[in-house]
N, C-alpha and C positions, 0 to 999 in steps of 0.2 A: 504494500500500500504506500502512496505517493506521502509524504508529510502534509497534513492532517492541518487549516487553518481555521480560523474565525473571523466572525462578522465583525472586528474589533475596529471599523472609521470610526463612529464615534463615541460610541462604550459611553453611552448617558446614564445607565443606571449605576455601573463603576463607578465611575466617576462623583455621582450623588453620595455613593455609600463610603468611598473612600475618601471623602472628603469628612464625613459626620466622623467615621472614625478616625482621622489625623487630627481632626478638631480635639477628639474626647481625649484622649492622650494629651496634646497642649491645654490646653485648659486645666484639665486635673494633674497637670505636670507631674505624670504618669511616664515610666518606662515600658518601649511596650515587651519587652524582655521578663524574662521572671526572676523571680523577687526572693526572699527569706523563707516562703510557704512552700517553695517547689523546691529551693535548696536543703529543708529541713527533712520534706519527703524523699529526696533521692538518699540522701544519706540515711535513712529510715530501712527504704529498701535495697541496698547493697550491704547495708549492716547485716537485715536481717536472713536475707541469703545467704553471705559470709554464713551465720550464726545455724544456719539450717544444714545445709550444707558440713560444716563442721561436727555436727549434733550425727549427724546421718550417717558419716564414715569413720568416726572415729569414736563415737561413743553410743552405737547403734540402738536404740530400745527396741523393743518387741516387735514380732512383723506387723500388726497391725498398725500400732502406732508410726513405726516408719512408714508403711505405706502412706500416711494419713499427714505425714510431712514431707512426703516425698508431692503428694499431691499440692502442698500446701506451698514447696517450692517452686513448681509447675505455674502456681497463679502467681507468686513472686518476680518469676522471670520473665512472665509476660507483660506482668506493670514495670516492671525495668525496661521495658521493650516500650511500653505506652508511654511513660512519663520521662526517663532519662535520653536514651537513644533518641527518642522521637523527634523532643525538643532540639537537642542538640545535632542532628542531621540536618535539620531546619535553618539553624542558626539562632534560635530563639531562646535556648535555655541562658544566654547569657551577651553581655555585651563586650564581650572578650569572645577574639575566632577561637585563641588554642581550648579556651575552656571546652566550648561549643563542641571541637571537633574533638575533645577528649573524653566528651557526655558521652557523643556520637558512636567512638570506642568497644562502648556498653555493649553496645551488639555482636561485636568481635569475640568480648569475654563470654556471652553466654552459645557462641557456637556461628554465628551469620558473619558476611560483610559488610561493613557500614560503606565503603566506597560501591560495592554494587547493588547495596539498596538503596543511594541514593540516585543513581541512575535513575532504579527499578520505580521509585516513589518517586522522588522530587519532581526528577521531568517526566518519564511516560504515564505514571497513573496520572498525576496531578493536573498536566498539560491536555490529557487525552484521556479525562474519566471517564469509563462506559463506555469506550469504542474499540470495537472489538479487532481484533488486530492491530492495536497502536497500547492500548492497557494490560500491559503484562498481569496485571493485577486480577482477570475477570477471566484471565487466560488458565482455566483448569480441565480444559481437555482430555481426555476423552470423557474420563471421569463426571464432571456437572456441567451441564449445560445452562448456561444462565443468561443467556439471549437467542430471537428465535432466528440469529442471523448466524448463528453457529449450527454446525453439524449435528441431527440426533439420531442415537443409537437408540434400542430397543431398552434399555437397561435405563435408559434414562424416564422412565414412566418410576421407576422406582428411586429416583434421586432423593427423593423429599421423606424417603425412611433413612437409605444409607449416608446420608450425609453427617449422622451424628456418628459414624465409623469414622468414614474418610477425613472428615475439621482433621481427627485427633492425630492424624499422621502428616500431617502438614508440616511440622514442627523437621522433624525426620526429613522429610523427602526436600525441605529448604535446604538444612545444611550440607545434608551429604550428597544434595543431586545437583539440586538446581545452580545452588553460587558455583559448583564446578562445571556445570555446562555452560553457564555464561562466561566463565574466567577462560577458559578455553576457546570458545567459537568466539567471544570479543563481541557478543550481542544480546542486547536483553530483547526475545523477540526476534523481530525484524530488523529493531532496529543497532548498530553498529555503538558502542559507547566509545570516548575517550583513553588511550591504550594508559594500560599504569606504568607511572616509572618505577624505578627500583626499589624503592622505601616502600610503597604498595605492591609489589608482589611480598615482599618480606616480611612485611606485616600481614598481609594473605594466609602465606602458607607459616610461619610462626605458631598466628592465632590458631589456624586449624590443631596445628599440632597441639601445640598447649591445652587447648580444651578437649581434645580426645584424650591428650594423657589426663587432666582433671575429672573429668566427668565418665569418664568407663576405665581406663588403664588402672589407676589408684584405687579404686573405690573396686573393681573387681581383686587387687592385692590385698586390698584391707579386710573383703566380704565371702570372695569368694564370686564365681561368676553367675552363677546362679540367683542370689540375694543382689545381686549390685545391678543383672542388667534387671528385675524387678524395678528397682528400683527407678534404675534409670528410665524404663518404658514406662512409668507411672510419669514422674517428671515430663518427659518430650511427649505424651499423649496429652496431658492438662494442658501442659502451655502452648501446641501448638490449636488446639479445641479451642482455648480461650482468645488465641489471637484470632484464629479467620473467624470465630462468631462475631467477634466485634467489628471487624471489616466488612462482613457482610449483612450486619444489621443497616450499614452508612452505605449500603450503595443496590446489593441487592434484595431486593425488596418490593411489594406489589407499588407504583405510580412511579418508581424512580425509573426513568429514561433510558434506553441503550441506542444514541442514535448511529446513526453513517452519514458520512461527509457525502457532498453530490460526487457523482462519479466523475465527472470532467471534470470539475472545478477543482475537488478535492475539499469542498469547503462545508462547516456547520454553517449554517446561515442563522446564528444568534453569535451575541457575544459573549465571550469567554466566559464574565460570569457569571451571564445567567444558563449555559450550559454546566454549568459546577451545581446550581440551584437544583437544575431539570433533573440531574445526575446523582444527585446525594440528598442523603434523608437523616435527620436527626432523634435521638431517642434517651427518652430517661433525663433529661436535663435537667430537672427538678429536683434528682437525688444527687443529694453529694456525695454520698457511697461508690455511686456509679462514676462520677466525675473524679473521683479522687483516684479511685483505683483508675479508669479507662487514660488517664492522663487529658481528661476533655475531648478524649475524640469521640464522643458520644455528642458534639459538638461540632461534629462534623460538616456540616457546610460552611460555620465559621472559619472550620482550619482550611479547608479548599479557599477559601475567596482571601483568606489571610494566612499563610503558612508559618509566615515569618514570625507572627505575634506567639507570643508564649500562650497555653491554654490555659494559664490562669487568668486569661484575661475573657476568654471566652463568655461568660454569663454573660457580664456587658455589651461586647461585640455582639450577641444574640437580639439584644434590644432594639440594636441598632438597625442590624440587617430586615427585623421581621417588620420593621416602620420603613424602610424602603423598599421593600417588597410589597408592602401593602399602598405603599404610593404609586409605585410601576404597575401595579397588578400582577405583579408575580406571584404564583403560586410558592408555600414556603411547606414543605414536608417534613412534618417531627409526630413520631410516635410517644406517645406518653408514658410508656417502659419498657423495661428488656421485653418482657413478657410479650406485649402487644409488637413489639417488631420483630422478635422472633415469632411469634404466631405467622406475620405478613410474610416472612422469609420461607417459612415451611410452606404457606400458600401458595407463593411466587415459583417455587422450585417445582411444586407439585405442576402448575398451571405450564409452566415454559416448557416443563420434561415430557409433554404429550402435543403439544402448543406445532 
């Protein structure tokens, strides 16, 4: 597919909404970076995985209790994934780059690459939500079909039961498949990324190693191979479950959009952000349980339309966009809990799988 543009001459409703929020920042001489609340949390959750982790392998309780912290490390390392990494691949967790790209890291230690999920996220999901061969992100082939512009199998009548197998090996099949076919072929996709110099391959392959010797080499010395890969397929099942549920509460879902560019032109005939609006759908935003753990991407149309800003800033930025949306007549999509947008999500899968 040809690169993928938008209707962006005169981006009037941007432009409206980006103005209200440059405004809100100046005026409340507000950083829009995050603050003592997201610094206090990240150190919260590195601490307490350190502390989980250490508990697990070297001072093992009983099987069920560890399984039961093994699971509890699994949601650990996905909010380290939502709140530290996130921010910090963004540039948002801080107004310092080395911090930023040291947040960003985070990913490295827990098994990914932060240089090729930033490709993978920053620019193709971000740039190109919902279109399908440009979003790596919606791209889970053969496996779910989640637009009716993709390929379907027979099996896919059945997506909207096995999906709660498949979330949980996501985890799995990122680290040890996917970041090495894209380091390899030099493409997320179709499309070609930026080659790495020599400090990212070596931090590449480093990190890999390091966290295979951490996370299964040590812990089967210390356990035994039996108790340790337990343990560990408890961990990469939860945290990979909990990462793509939350990703696909924010995008696939019953009214959110998958569109295609015109064929010749190559082009969305709307502007960028309100293809980000048509494209993403928000959920839970009321609970802070939910916000605190998801790192705000449960605020997700905010972080599309604004990447940059920290998700502690999110609530506000919510107020803002839903009073310009309602001045545009844009429609604005948020679920009112996990519950209610995973309900829409099992619907939507059901509905496209036969579709």
């Amino acid at each position: 597919m040809e690169k993928v543009s938008f209707n962006n001459k005169n981006s009037v409703f941007f432009n409206a909404l980006r103005k209200k929020v440059n405004d809100y920042f100046q005026t409340n001489q507000i950083k829009p970076t995050g603050n003592y609340k997201l610094y206090f949390k990240s150190t919260t959750l590195l601490a307490s995985a350190v502390a989980l982790y250490l508990i697990l392998v070297f001072f093992t309780p009983t099987a069920w209790v560890s399984i039961l912290l093994s699971a509890l490390l699994g949601f650990n390392m996905a909010a380290i994934g939502f709140n530290i990494m996130h921010d910090g691949a963004h540039g948002s967790f801080s107004e310092r780059k080395w911090v930023n790209e040291l947040m960003g890291y985070s990913l490295n230690m827990i098994g990914g690459s932060v240089y090729l999920w930033k490709f993978k996220h920053n620019f193709n999901h971000h740039s190109f939500t919902n279109i399908d061969g440009m979003d790596d992100d919606i791209d889970i082939k053969p496996w779910i079909r989640v637009s009716s512009t993709q390929e379907k199998y027979w099996f896919h009548r059945f997506q909207y039961i096995y999906w709660v197998f498949l979330y949980g090996w996501t985890y799995l099949l990122w680290i040890y498949w996917q970041d090495f076919q894209k380091y390899f072929t030099g493409k997320v996709g179709e499309t070609k990324f930026r080659k790495m110099d020599t400090k990212e391959h070596l931090i590449f392959w480093g990190t890999k190693i390091a966290y295979v010797a951490v996370f299964v080499v040590l812990p089967i010395y210390r356990l035994g191979i039996v108790d340790a890969m337990i343990g560990y397929f408890v961990i990469a099942f939860v945290c990979g479950f909990v990462s793509a549920v939350v990703f696909q509460l924010a995008h696939v879902v019953e009214h959110t959009s998958f569109p295609m560019p015109d064929e010749e032109t190559s082009k969305i005939n709307v502007e960028w952000a309100i293809h980000q609006i048509q494209t993403t759908a928000n959920f839970a935003t009321r609970s802070k349980i939910v916000s605190w753990f998801t790192g705000g991407l449960n605020f997700q149309v905010e972080h599309h339309l604004f990447p940059k800003i920290s998700h502690i800033h999110y609530p506000k930025i919510n107020e803002l966009v839903r009073e310009t949306c309602q001045q545009f007549g844009i429609e604005y999509l948020e679920y009112p809990s996990v519950l209610s947008a995973l309900r829409s999500h099992v619907t939507y899968l059901k509905q496209v799988g036969v579709a």
